[in-house]
C-alpha positions as CSV (number, residue, x, y, z in Angstrom):
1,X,-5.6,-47.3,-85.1
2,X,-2.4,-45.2,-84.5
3,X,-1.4,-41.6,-84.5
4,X,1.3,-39.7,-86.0
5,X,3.1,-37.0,-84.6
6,X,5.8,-34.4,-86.4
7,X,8.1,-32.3,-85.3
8,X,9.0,-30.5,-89.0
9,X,12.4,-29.1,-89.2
10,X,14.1,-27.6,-92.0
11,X,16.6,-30.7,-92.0
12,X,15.2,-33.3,-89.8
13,X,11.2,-34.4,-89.0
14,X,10.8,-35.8,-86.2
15,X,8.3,-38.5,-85.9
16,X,6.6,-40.1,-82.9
17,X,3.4,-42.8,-82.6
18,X,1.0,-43.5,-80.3
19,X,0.2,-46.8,-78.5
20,X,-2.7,-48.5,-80.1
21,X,-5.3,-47.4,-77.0
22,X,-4.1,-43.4,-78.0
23,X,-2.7,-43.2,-74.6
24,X,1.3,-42.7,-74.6
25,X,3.5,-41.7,-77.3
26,X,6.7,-42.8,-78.5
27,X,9.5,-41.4,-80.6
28,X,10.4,-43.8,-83.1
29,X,12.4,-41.6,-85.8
30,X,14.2,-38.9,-87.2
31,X,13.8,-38.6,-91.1
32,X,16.8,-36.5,-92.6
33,X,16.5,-33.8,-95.1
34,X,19.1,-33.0,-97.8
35,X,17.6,-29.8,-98.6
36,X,14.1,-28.0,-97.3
37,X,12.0,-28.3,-100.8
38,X,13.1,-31.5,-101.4
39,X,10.3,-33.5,-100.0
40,X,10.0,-37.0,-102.3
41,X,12.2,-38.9,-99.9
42,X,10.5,-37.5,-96.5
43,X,6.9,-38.3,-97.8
44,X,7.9,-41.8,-98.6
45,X,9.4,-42.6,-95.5
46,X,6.2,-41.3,-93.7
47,X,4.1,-43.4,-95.9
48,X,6.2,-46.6,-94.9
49,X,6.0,-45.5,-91.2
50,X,1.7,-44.9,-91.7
51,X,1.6,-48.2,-93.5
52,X,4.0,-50.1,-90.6
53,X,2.0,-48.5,-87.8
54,X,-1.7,-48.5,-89.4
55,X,-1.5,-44.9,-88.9
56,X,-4.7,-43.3,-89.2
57,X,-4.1,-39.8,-88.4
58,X,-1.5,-37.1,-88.1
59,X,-0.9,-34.5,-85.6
60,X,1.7,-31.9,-87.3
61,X,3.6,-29.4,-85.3
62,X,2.4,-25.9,-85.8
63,X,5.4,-23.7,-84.8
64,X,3.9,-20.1,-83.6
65,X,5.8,-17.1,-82.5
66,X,5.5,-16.6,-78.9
67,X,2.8,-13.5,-79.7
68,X,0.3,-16.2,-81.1
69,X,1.1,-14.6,-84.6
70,X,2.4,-17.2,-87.5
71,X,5.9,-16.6,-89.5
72,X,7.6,-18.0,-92.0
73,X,8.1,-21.5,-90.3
74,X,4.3,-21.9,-89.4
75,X,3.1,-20.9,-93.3
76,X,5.8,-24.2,-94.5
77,X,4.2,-25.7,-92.1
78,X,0.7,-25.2,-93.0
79,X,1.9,-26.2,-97.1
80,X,3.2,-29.0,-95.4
81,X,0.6,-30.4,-94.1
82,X,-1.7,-29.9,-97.1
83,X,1.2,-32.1,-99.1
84,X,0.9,-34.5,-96.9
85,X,-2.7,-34.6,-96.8
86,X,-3.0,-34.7,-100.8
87,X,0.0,-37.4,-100.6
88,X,-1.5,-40.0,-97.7
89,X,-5.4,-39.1,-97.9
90,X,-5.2,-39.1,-94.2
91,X,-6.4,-35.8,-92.0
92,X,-4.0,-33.9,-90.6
93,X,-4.3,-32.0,-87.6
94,X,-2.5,-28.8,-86.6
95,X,-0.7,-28.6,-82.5
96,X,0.8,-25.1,-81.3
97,X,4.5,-26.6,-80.7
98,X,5.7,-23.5,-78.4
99,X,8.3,-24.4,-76.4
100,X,8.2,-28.4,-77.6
101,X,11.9,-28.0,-78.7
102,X,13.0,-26.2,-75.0
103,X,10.5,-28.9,-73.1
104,X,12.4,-31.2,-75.5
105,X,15.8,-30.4,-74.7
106,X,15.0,-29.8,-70.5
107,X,13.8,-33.2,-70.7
108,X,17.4,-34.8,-71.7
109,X,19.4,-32.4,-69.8
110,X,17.3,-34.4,-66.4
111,X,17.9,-37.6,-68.2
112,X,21.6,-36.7,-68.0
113,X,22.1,-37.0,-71.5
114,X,25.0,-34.9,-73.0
115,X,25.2,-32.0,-74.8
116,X,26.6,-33.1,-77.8
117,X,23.9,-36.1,-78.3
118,X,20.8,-33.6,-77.6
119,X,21.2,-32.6,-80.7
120,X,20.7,-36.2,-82.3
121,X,17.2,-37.0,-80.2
122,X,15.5,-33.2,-79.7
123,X,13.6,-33.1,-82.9
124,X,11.8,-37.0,-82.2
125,X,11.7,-35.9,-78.7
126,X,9.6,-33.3,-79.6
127,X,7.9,-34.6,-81.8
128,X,6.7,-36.9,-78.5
129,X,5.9,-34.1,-76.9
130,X,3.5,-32.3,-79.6
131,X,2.2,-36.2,-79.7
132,X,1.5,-36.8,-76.1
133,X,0.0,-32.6,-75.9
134,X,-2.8,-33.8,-78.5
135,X,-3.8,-37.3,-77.3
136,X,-4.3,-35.6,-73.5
137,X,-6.3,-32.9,-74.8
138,X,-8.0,-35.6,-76.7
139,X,-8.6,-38.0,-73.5
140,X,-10.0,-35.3,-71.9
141,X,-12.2,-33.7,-73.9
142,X,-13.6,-37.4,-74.6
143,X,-14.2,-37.6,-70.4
144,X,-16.3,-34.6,-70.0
């Protein structure tokens, strides 16, 4: 048993995957987008990944605005993750992604990683970091 995180862009979707015990994740991919509504090609790259990685679950970025209200991005989002429901028959669970992207991108400036290639690894990288948020909250709520 595995679990899925995204990090849904309107070009890339960064994808990460938990360790089998649901304690660490890892980033593993970025899946490029031609175009936003185009989604054949994304869904069936997931579904190789789930299948690879006996995925049993997916934890979906949920991009608010910084007032808690949802925009544009979080309602694609949402339709989203109700394709990919319909598409895998596995749940998918919604994470507030605030500041993923900036926690993302402080992360490789430490690591020392240049400017130019931040731009290849934030969207996996965050997608990590919406990952790793879920399967803490997880761990604890399981140890009270």
């Amino acid at each position: 048993m595995r679990i899925m995180g995204l990090d849904l862009g309107s070009k890339t979707v960064g994808v990460a995957i938990s360790d089998p015990l649901l304690l660490t994740a890892q980033g593993i991919e970025i899946i490029r987008r031609k175009e936003e509504n185009k989604l054949r090609r994304t869904f069936a790259r997931l579904e190789e990944l789930i299948e690879e990685y006996e995925v049993t679950q997916i934890v979906l970025g949920l991009p608010k605005n910084m007032n808690d209200t949802l925009g544009n991005r979080a309602e694609l989002s949402m339709e989203f993750k109700d394709k990919l429901e319909r598409r895998t028959g596995l749940p998918v669970s919604m994470w507030d992604e605030r500041l993923t992207t900036v926690a993302a991108d402080k992360a490789m400036i430490e690591a020392g990683i240049r400017r130019e290639d931040r731009k290849e690894h934030v969207d996996k990288i965050a997608a990590v970091f919406i990952l790793q948020g879920y399967l803490d909250l997880r761990r604890n709520e399981q140890n009270k």
